[in-house]
C-alpha positions in Angstrom: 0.0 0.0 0.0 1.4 3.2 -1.2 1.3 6.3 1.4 1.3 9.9 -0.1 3.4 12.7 1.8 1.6 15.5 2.6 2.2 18.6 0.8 4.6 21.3 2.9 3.6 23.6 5.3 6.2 25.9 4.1 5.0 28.6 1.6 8.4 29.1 0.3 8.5 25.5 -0.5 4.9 25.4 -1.7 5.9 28.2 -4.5 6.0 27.4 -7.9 9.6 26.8 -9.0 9.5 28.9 -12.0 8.3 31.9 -10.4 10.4 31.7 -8.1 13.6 31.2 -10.1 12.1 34.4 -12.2 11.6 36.5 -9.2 15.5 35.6 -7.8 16.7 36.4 -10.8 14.9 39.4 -11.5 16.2 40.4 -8.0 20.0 39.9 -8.2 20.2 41.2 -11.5 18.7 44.0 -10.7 20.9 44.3 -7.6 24.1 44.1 -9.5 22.6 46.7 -12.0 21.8 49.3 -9.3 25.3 49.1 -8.0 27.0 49.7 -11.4 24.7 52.2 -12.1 25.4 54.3 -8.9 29.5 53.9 -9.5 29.5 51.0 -6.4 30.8 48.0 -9.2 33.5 49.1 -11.5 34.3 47.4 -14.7 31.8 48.1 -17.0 30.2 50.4 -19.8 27.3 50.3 -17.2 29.3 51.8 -14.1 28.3 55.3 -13.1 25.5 55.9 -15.8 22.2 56.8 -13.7 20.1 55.1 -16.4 21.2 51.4 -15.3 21.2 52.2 -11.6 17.2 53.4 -12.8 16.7 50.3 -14.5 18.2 48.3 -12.0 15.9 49.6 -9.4 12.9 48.9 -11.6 14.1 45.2 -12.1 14.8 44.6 -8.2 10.6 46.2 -7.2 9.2 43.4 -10.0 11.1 40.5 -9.0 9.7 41.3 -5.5 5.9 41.6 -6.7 6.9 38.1 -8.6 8.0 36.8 -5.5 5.4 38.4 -3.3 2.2 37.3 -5.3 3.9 33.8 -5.8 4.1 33.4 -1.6 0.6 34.9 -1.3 -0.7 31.9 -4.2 1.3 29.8 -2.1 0.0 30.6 1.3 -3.8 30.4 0.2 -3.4 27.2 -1.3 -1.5 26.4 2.7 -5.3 27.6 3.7 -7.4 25.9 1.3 -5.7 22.8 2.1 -6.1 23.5 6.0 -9.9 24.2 5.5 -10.3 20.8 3.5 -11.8 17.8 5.5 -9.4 14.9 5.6 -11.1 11.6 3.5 -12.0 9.0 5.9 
């Protein structure tokens, strides 16, 4: 007889994978980004121009709504399994 696990508690775990990569992603590269733009990371055509520290910025606020709206999906589907009777 084959037992199931039970899905995770854990909204970070109960994200989607893909959403989450995006909103990492989106994050970090945004990070690095801000710092060239404001002169912080040396090195590249991109250090001390405003625009990419602008960009940058923008990149870092939309992967946190990616990451935000994929924890809230995840914790309602944490409820809505919660609220669910058990079979018996």
């Amino acid at each position: 007889m084959a037992t199931t696990t039970p899905p995770s508690r854990n909204p970070w775990l109960r994200m989607g994978a893909l959403p989450r990569a995006i909103g990492i992603v989106l994050v970090v590269v945004g990070g690095v980004w801000v710092l060239q733009g404001i002169g912080v990371a040396q090195g590249s055509v991109m250090s001390g121009n405003a625009i990419w520290a602008v960009i940058g910025g923008v990149l870092v606020i939309a992967g946190a709504v990616v990451l935000r709206r994929a924890l809230n999906a995840a914790k309602a589907a944490i409820e809505a399994d919660r609220e669910e009777p058990e079979p018996s």
